[in-house]
N, C-alpha and C positions, 0 to 999 in steps of 0.2 A: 455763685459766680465762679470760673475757672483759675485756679492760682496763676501765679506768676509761672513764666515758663523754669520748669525745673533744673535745679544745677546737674551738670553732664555726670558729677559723683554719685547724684544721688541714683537717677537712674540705673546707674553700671552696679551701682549695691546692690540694688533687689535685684537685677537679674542673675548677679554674682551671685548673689542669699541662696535665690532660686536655687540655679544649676548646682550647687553645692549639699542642699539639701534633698533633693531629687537623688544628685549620688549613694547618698546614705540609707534613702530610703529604699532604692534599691535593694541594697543588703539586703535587710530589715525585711523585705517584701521576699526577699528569694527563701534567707533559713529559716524564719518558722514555721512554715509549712513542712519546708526539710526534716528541721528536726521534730515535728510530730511524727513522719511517716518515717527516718531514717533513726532516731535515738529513741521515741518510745513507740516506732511499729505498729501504730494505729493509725487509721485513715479518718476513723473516725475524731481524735483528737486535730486533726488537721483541718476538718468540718468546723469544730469550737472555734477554734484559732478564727477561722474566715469570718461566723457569724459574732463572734465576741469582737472583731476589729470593726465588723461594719457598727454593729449594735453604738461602741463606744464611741466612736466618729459622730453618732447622731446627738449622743449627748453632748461631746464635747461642742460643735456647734450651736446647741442649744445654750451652751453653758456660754460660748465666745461672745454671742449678741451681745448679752448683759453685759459682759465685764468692757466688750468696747464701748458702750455707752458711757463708761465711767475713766476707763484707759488709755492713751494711744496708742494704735492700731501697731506701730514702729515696735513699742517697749513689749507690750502684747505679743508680739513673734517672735522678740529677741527672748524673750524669758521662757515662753513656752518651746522653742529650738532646742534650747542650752536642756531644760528640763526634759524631753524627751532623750538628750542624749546622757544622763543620769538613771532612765529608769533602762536603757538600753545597755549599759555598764552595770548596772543592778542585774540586769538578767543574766549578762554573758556571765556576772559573778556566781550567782549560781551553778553554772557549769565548773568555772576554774575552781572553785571553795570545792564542790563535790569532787574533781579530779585529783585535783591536793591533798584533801585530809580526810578523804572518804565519808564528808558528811552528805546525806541524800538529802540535797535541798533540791536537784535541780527535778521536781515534781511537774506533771503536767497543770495539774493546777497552780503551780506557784507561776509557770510562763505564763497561761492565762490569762494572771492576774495581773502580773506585768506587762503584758502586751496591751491587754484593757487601760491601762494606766497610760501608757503611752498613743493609745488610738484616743482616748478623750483627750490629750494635750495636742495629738496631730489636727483632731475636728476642730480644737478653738485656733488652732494657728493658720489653719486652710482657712475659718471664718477671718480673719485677719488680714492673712494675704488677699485674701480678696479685694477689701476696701480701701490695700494701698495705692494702686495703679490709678484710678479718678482724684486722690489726694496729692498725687509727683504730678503730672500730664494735663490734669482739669476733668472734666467729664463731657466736653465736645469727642462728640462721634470718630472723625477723622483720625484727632492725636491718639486717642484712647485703643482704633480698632490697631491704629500702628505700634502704636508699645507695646499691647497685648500679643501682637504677632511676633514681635520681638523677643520677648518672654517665653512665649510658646515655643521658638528656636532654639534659646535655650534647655529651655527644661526638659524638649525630647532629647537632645545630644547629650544634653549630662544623663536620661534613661537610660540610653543605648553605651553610654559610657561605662556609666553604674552597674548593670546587669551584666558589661565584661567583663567589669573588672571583680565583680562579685563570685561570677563564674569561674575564673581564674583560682581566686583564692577559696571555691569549692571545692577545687580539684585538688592544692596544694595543699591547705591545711585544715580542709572539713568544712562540714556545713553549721559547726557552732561557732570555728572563729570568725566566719565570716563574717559575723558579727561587729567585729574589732573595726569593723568601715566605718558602724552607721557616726558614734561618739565625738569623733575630730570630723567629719563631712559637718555633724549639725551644729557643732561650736563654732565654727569656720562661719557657718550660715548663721548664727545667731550673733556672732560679732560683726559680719558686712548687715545686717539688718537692722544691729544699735545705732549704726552711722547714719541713719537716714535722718532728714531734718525735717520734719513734715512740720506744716504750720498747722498751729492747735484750731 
């Protein structure tokens, strides 16, 4: 049966969540390809990068089913947000520890690893967001194709937002700080995501 019609807060959260983490993801999507081809000058490590992000995305979805079976879908996005933007400050660390005190951590393989880490928390939180939008709205047709499209409005404006303001600070302060976006975008998104009330 369709819930009750949703509070106007709840709504304006996830599409807030959305647009906020699209921002971040941005980044995230512009410099590590960057800095494959720009800091370690291989094209071919820019190749890993793509297929180790898709690869990890499959699991992390695989991984998201289960644990929403046991989770709610709300706590599930807030926590996997927040943790993406941990392993994303894990990376850029990397960078600043190696600039600072000349220790070579920031290896191709350790991004990799990182980015892997952070594509299986993206896969289980994209499974996630999925199954909020029939949980706020109902699952009748009409409400569902209209919030979706709603959603959809957002999340291209905050891309095209994201990917300027990404570009900006490519140009200004390099394609590693750029980085510095994705951490406050997915906290941002993962605190308007705690707020949701979804009934169990």
């Amino acid at each position: 049966p369709a819930p009750a019609a949703p509070a106007r807060n709840d709504t304006r959260w996830y599409i807030g969540g959305t647009a906020l983490f699209k921002v971040g993801m941005e980044s995230l999507g512009l410099a590590v390809p960057l800095i494959a081809l720009v800091v370690f000058g291989q094209a071919t490590w820019a190749a890993m990068m793509a297929m180790g992000w898709g690869v990890s995305q499959i699991i992390g979805s695989s991984v998201g089913g289960g644990l929403l079976d046991r989770r709610p879908p709300a706590k599930v996005l807030a926590w996997t947000m927040g943790l993406q933007a941990l392993s994303v400050t894990a990376l850029l660390g990397l960078f600043v520890a190696q600039s600072a005190f000349g220790i070579p951590l920031a290896q191709p393989i350790a991004v990799l690893a990182l980015h892997m880490v952070t594509g299986i928390l993206a896969g289980v939180a994209d499974t996630a967001r999925q199954v909020i939008p029939p949980a706020l709205v109902g699952d009748e047709g009409q409400a569902l194709k209209v919030f979706n499209s709603k959603v959809h409005v957002a999340y291209e404006f905050a891309g095209v937002a994201g990917a300027l303001l990404a570009g900006l600070l490519i140009k200004t302060v390099g394609v590693v700080f750029v980085l510095a976006l994705h951490p406050p975008a997915y906290l941002l998104a993962a605190w308007a995501f705690s707020r949701l009330k979804l009934a169990p």
